[in-house]
C-alpha positions in Angstrom: 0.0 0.0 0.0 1.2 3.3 -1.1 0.1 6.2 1.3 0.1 10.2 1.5 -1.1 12.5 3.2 -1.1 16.3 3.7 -3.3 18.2 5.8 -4.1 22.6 6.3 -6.3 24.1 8.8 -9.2 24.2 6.3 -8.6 21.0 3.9 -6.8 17.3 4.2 -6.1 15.4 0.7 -5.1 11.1 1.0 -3.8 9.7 -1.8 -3.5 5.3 -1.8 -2.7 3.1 -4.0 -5.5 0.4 -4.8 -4.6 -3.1 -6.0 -7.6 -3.1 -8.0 -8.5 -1.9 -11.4 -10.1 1.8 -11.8 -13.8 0.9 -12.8 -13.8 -1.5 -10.0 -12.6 0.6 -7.1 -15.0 3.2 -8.6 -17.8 0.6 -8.2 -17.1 0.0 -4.6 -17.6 3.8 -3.8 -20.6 3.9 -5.4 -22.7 1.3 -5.3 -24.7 0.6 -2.7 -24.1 -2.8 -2.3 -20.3 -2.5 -1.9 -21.0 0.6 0.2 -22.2 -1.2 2.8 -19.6 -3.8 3.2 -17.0 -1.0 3.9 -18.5 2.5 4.7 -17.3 2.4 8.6 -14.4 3.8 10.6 -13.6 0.6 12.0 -14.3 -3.2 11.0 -16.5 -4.0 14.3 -19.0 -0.6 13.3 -22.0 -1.4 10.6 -23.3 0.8 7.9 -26.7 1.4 8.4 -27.7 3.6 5.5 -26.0 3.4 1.8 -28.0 5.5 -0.5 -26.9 6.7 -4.0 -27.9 8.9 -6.7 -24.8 9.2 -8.9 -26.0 11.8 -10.8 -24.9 15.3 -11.1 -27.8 17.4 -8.6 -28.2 13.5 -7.5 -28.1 12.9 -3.3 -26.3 10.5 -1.3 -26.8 9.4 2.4 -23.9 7.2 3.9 -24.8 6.2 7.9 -22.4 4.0 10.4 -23.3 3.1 13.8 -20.3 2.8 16.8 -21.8 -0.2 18.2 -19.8 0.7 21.7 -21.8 3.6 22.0 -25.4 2.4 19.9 -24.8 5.6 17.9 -25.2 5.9 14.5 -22.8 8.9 11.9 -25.0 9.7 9.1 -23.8 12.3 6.4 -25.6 13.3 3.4 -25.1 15.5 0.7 -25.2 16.9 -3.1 -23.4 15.5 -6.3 -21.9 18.5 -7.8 -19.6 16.7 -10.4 -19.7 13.3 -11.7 -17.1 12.0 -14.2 -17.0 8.0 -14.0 -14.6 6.7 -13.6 -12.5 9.2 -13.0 -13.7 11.8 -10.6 -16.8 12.7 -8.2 -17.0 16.1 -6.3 -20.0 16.2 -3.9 -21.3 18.4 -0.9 -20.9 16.9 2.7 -23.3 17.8 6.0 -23.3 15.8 9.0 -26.6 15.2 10.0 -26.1 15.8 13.4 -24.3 19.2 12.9 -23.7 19.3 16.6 -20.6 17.4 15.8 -19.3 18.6 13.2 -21.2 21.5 11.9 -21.3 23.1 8.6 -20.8 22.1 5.1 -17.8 21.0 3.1 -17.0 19.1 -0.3 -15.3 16.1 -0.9 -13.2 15.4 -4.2 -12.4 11.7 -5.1 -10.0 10.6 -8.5 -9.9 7.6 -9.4 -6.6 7.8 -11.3 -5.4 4.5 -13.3 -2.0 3.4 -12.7 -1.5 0.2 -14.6 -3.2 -2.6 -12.8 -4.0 -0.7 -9.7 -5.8 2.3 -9.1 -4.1 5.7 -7.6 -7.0 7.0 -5.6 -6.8 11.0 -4.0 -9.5 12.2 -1.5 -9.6 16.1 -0.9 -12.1 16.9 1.9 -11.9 20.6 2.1 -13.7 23.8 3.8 -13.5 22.9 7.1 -14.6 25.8 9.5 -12.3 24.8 11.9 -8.6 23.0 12.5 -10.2 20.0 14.9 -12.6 19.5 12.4 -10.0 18.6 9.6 -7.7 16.5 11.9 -10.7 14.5 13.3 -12.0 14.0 9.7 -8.3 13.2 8.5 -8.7 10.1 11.5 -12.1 9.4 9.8 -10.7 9.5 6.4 -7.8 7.7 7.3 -9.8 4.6 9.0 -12.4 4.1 6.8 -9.8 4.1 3.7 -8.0 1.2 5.8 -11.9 -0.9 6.1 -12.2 0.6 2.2 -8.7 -0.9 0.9 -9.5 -4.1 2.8 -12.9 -4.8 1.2 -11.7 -4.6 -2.4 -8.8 -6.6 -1.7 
């Protein structure tokens, strides 16, 4: 696994190297079947919501519960770009704002490199410094549960 990461007080990008082909690795982020097997921060949490509309204007609703604490993460948001395989730009709220509140956008490439599959997350707009580094954690983990699936 090939890993990267930088991180500013408003924006965090994570690049990875896949093992897997492009069309596939953009299949597992966004279809709701493969959504489910891997949209969690850790491999003992669940995903209780996987909803798509992979359409530009289309929404999506991704939910994982912490079974240590019976609490369930849900975010939701907006497709603003959609360019399969390559590239998806979409809006990102927290449903429960009280955690993290406010709105940001997530960029995901899906760049092909040979037989494997570069791919670069850029979460950006964070209000906040605490709210990049704990989403850089978030990121981080559920890459690790995400990289395990499609292997």
């Amino acid at each position: 696994m090939t890993q990267t990461s930088t991180q500013t007080e408003t924006s965090l990008s994570i690049r990875r190297n896949i093992k897997a082909p492009r069309q596939k690795v953009f299949d597992a982020w966004t279809q709701p079947q493969h959504i489910r097997n891997w949209w969690r921060c850790d491999p003992s949490w669940s995903t209780v919501v996987a909803e798509i509309d992979l359409r530009v204007g289309g929404r999506y609703r991704f939910g994982m519960r912490d079974p240590a604490k019976d609490h369930d993460h849900v975010v939701s948001g907006e497709f603003i770009e959609v360019d399969a395989p390559n590239r998806l730009v979409y809006t990102w709220a927290w449903e429960e704002p009280t955690e993290h509140p406010g709105q940001s956008r997530v960029t995901v490439e899906f760049i092909e490199n040979g037989n494997t599959t570069d791919l670069l997350v850029t979460h950006d707009g964070f209000p906040e410094l605490s709210h990049t580094e704990a989403h850089n954690q978030g990121w981080q983990a559920c890459l690790n549960v995400f990289e395990g699936y499609i292997l």
